[in-house]
C-alpha positions as CSV (number, residue, x, y, z in Angstrom):
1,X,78.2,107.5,-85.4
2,X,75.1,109.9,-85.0
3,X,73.2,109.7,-81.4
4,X,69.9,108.8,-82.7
5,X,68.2,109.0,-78.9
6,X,69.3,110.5,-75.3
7,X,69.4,108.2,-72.7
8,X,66.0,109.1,-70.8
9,X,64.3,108.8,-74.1
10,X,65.6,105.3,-74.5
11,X,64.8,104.5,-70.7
12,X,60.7,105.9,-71.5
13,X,60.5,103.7,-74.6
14,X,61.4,100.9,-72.9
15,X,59.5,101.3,-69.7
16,X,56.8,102.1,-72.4
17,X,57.5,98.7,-73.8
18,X,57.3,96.6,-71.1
19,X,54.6,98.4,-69.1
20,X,52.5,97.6,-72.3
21,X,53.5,94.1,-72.5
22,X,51.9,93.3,-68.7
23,X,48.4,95.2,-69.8
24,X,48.4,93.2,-72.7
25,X,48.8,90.3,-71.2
26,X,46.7,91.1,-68.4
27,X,44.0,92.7,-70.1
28,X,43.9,89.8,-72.7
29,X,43.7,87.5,-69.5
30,X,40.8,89.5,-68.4
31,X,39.2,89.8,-72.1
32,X,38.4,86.1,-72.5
33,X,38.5,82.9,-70.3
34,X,41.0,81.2,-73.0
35,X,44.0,83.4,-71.8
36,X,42.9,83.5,-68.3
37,X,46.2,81.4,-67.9
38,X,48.0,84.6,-68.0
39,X,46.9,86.2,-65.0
40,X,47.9,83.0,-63.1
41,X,51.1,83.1,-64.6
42,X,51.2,87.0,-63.6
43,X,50.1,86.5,-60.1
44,X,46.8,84.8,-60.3
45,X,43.7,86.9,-61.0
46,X,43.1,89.4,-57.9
47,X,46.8,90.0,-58.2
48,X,46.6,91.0,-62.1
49,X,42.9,92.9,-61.4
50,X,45.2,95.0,-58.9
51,X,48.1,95.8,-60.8
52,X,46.7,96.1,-64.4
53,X,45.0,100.2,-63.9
54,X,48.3,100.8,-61.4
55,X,50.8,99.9,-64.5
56,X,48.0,101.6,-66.7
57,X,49.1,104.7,-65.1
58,X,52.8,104.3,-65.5
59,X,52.2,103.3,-69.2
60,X,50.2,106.2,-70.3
61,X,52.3,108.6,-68.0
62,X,55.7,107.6,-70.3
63,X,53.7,108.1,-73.1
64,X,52.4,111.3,-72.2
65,X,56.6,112.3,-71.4
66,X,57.6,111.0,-75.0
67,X,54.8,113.4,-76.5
68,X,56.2,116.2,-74.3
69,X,59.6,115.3,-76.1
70,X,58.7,114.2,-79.4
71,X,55.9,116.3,-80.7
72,X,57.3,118.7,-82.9
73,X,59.3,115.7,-84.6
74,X,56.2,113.5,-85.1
75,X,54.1,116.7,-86.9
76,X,53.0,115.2,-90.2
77,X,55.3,117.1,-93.4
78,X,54.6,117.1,-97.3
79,X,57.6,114.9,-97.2
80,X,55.8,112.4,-95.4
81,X,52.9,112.4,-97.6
82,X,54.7,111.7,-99.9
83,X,56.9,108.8,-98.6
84,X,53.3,107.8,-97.6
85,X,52.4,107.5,-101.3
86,X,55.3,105.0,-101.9
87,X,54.4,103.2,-98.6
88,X,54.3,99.6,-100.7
89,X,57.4,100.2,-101.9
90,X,59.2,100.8,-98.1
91,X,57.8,97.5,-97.0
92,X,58.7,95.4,-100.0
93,X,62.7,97.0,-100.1
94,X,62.1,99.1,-103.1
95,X,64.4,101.5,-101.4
96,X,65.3,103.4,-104.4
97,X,61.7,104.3,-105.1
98,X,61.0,105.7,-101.1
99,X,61.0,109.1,-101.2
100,X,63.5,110.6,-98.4
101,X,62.2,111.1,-94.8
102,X,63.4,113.2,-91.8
103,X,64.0,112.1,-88.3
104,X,61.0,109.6,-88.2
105,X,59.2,108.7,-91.6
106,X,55.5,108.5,-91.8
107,X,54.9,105.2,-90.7
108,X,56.6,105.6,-87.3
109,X,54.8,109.2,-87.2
110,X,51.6,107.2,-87.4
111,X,52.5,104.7,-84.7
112,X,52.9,107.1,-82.4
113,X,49.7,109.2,-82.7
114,X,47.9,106.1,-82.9
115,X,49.4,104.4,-79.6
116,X,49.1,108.2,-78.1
117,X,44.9,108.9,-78.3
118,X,45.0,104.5,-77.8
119,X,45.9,105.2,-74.1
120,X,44.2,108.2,-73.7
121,X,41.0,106.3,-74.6
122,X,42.6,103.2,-72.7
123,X,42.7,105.9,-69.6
124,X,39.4,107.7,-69.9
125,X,37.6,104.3,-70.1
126,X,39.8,102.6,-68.0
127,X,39.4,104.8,-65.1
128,X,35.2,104.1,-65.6
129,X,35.9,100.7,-64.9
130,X,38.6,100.9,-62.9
131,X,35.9,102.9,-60.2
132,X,32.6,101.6,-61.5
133,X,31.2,101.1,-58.2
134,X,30.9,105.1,-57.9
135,X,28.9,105.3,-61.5
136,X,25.6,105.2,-60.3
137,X,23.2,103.3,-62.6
138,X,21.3,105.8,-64.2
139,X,24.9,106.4,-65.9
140,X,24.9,102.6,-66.8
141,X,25.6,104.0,-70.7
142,X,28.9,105.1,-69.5
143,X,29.3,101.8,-68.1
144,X,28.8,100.3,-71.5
145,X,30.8,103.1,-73.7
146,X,33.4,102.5,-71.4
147,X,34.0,99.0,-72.0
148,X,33.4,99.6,-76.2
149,X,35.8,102.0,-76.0
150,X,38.6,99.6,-73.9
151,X,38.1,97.6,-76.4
152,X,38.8,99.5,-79.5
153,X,41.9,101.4,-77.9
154,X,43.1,97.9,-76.7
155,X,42.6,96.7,-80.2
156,X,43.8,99.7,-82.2
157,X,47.3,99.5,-79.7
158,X,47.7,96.1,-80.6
159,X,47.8,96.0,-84.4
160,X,49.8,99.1,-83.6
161,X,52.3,97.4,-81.5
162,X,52.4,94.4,-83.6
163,X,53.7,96.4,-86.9
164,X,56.1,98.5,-84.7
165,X,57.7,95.5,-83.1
166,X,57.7,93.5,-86.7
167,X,59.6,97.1,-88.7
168,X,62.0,97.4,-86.0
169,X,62.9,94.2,-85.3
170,X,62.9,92.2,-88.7
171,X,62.1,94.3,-91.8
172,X,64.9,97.2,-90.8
173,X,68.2,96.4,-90.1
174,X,69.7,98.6,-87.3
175,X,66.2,100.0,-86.3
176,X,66.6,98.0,-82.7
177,X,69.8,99.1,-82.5
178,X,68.8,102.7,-82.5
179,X,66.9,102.1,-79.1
180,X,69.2,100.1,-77.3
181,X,72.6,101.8,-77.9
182,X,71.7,105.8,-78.6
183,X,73.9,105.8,-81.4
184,X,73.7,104.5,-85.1
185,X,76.1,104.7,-88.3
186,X,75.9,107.5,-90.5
187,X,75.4,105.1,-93.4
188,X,72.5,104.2,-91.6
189,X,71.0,107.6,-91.3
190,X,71.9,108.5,-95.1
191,X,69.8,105.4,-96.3
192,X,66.8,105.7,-93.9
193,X,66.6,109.3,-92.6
194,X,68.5,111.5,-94.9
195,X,66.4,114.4,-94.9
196,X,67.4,114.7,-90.9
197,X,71.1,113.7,-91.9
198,X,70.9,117.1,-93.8
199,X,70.1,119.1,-90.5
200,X,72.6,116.7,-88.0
201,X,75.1,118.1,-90.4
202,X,74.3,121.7,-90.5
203,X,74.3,122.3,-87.0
């Protein structure tokens, strides 16, 4: 067995996880009167309007921890371009074709810069709205480029979520594993992550 992930990191993905579930919820509650239902399930509407900046804070700080830990291992490589190349053949389980990756492959590398400048965007803009009683109206544009840009970061986190949850959870075997338990097989390192199976064994 090879330890894939130290304990805190585990504990910071999944506070990640979860903290990002609420403001989905809540901020899809908030987005349109069809899933208002969710803030009443979540407390009822003042409660959710309350809550949803105070668990934006937590989210973005555990994301700004993982990039403090994981931003050297998420630097894009020429490996990674080319695993990227063979991308179609990853998701349909043309495994023999995938060119080897190291700790995290291109795809997860992606997820993670993308869901990083997501809640930076989600912050900036959500701290406009979050205090737009003190933006005076002659800065009523930042008022509006505020909420376009909540948008797009919501949006762009979502379709990043939804692909991360989907790899990990059905497409590769083991991959939830990883995060729950620390450790993972060695034969699953050598078939998914061999080039960092190479530097586990050297040191």
């Amino acid at each position: 067995m090879i330890e894939r992930y130290k304990l805190a990191e585990r504990l910071m993905h999944w506070v990640a996880a979860f903290t990002y579930l609420y403001l989905l919820a809540t901020g899809l509650a908030f987005y349109s009167p069809h899933f208002y239902w969710l803030a009443q399930v979540l407390g009822g509407g003042p409660t959710s309007r309350f809550w949803h900046p105070m668990i934006g804070l937590v989210f973005v700080g555990t994301v700004v921890w993982m990039w403090t830990q994981w931003k050297a291992d998420m630097a894009m490589t020429a490996a990674d371009a080319e695993w990227q190349k063979a991308i179609k053949y990853y998701v349909t389980h043309e495994d023999d074709k995938v060119p080897p990756s190291g700790k995290y492959n291109a795809g997860q590398k992606q997820f993670f810069w993308i869901m990083f400048f997501a809640s930076i965007a989600l912050l900036g803009s959500g701290m406009v709205l979050w205090f737009t009683d003190s933006v005076t109206w002659s800065l009523r544009w930042l008022r509006y480029a505020s909420i376009l840009l909540h948008v797009l970061g919501f949006l762009a986190s979502v379709a990043a979520f939804i692909v991360h949850v989907y790899m990990g959870v059905f497409v590769i075997p083991g991959g939830l594993r990883a995060i729950t338990s620390s450790h993972v097989p060695k034969e699953w390192v050598a078939e998914h992550h061999p080039l960092w199976l190479a530097e586990v064994e050297k040191k």
